[in-house]
C-alpha positions as CSV (number, residue, x, y, z in Angstrom):
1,X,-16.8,-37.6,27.9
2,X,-18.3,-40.0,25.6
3,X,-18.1,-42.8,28.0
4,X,-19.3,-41.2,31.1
5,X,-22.4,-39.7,29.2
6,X,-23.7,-43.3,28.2
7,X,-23.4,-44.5,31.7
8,X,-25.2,-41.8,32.9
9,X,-27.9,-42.3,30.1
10,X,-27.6,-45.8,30.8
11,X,-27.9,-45.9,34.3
12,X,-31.9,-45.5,34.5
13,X,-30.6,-42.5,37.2
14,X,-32.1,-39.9,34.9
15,X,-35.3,-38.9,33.1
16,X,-36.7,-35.4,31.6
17,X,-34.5,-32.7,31.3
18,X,-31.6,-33.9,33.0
19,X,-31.8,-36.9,31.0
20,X,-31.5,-34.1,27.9
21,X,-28.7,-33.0,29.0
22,X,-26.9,-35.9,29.4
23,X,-28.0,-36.5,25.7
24,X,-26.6,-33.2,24.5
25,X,-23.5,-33.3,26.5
26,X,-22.7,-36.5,24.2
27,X,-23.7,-34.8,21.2
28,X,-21.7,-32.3,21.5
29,X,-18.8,-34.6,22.3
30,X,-19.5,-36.9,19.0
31,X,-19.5,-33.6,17.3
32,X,-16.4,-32.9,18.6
33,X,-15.0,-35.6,16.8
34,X,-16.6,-35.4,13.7
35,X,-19.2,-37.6,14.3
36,X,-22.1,-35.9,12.9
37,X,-24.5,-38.5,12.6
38,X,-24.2,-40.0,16.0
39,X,-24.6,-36.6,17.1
40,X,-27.5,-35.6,15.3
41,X,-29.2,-39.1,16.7
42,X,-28.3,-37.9,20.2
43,X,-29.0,-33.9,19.6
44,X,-32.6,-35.7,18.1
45,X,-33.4,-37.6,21.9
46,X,-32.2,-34.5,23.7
47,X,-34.8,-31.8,22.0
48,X,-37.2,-35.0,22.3
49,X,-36.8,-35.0,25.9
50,X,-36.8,-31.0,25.8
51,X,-38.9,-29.4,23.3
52,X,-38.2,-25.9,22.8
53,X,-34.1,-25.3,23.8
54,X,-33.2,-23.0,20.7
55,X,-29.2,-24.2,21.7
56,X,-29.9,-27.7,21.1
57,X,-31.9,-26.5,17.4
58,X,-28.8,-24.5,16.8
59,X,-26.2,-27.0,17.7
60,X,-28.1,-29.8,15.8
61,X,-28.4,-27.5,12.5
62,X,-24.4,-27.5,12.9
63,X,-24.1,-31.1,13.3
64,X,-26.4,-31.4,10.0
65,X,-25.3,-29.0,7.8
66,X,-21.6,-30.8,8.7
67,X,-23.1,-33.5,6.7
68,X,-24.0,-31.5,4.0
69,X,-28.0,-31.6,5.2
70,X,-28.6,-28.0,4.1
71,X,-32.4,-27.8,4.3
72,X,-32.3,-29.6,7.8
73,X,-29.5,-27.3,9.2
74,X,-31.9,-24.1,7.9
75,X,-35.3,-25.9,9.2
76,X,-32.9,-26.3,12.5
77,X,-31.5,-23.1,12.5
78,X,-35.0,-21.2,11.6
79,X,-36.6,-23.1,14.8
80,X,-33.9,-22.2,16.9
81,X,-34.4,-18.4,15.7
82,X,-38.6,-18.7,16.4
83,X,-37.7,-19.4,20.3
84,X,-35.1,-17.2,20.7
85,X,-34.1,-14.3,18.3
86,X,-30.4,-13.8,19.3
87,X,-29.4,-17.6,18.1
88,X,-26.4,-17.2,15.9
């Protein structure tokens, strides 16, 4: 998954949200593997390119607090919980 998200960010194919997502889809990937700060990097160009998705917040406030960034997962997390009230 890791692979075929960089091509596609790569490629030049993508821009804006879709672009986002290709971002996050990695993220979540790196995260899956414990890769938390390559994750956070990615999670960081994702909300950059989509201001505003509370699941990207809350995913990258799991990625920090993995490495022990407690006041960044909780500034995350609280962000998340201003856009949408039912993040978890």
């Amino acid at each position: 998954m890791i692979r075929g998200c960089t091509a596609e960010i790569q490629s030049g194919k993508h821009k804006g949200v879709s672009l986002s997502h290709a971002f996050n889809n990695r993220a979540f990937a790196y995260t899956r593997k414990g890769q938390y700060q390559l994750a956070i990097q990615d999670f960081d160009q994702a909300i950059r390119l989509k201001p505003g998705d509370a699941t990207m917040l809350r995913n990258r406030s799991l990625a920090k607090e993995k490495t022990g960034d407690k006041i960044g997962a909780e500034a995350d997390l609280a962000a998340a919980r201003r856009i949408d009230p039912n993040i978890r």
